[in-house]
C-alpha positions as CSV (number, residue, x, y, z in Angstrom):
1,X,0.0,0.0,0.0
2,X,1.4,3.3,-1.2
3,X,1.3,6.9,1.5
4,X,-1.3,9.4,0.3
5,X,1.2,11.8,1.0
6,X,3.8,13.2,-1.8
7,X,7.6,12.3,-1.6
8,X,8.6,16.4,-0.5
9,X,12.1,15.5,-2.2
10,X,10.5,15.5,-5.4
11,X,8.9,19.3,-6.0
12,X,12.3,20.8,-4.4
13,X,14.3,19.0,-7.4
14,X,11.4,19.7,-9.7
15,X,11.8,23.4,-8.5
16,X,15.3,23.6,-8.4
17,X,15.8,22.1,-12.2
18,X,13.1,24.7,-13.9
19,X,15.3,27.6,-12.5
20,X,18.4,25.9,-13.9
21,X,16.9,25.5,-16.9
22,X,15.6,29.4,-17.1
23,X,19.0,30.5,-16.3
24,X,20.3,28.5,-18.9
25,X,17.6,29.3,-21.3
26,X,18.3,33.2,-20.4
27,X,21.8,32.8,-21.5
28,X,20.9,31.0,-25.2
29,X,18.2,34.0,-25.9
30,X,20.7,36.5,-25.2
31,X,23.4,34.9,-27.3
32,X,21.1,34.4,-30.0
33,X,19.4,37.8,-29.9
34,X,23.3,39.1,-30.0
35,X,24.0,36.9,-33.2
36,X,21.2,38.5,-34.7
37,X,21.4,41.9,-34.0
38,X,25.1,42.6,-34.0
39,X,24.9,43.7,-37.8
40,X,22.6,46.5,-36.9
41,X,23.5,47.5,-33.4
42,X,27.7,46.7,-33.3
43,X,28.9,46.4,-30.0
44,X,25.4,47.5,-28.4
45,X,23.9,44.3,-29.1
46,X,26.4,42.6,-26.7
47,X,24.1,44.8,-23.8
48,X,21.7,41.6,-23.6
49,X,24.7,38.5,-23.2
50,X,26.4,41.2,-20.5
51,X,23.1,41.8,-18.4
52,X,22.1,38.2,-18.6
53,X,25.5,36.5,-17.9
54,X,25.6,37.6,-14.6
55,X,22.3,37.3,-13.8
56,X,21.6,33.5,-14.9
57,X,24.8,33.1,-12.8
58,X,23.3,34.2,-9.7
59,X,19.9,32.9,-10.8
60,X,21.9,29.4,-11.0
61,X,23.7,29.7,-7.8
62,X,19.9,30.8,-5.9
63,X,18.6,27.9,-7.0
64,X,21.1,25.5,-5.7
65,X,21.6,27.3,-2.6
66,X,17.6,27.1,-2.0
67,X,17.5,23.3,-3.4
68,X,20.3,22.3,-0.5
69,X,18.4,24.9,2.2
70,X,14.8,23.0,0.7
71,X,16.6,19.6,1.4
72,X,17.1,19.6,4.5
73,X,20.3,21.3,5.4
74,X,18.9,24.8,6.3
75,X,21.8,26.8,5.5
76,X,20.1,29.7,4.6
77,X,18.9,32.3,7.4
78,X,16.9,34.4,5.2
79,X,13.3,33.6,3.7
80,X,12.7,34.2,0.1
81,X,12.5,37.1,-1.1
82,X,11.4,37.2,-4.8
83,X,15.2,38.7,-6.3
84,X,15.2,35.8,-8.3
85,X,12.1,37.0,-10.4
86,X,12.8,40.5,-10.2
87,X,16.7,39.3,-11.7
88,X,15.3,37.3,-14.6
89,X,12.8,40.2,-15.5
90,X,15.3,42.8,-15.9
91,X,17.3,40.1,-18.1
92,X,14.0,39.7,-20.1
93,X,13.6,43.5,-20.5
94,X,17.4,44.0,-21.4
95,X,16.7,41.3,-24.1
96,X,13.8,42.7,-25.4
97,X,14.9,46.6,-25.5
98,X,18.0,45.3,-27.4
99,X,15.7,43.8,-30.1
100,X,13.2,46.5,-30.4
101,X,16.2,48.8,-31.4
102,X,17.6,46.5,-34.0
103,X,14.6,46.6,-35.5
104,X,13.8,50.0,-35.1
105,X,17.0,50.5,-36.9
106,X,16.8,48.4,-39.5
């Protein structure tokens, strides 16, 4: 007979592995985007690969250092407090201001 209740391990690593994946996804946009626009905007266009490098880094490191605080091992002292988000919006932004003006200038 199987527990009604859920295996908790599960949604942490199900958590933890769509962040990783949006960090990583953030970093492919950007590069693209930068492929695509670097004939019309020059060096501008590397604006979106420098504001999402570091930020999927740190997105990255959150969500391994909440995964491992999730699991058990409460390292963390502080609660969550939505940077995360706010730090993959402004990526998101970056990415998409750099593509309106390569069209705008095209």
């Amino acid at each position: 007979m199987t527990s009604a209740l859920p295996d908790p391990g599960r949604a942490n690593e199900r958590t933890a592995l769509a962040w990783q994946r949006t960090a990583l996804a953030l970093i492919a946009a950007s590069a693209l985007l930068t492929r695509f626009t670097a004939d019309s905007l020059g060096l501008a266009s590397l604006a979106s690969v420098g504001a999402a490098m570091p930020l999927a880094a740190w997105v990255f490191l959150e969500s391994r250092a909440r995964y491992a605080h999730d699991a058990g091992t409460r390292r963390r002292s502080r609660s969550r407090d939505g940077r995360a988000p706010l730090a993959l919006t402004l990526a998101t932004a970056v990415i998409a201001l750099t593509e309106a003006a390569a069209v705008s200038l095209r």
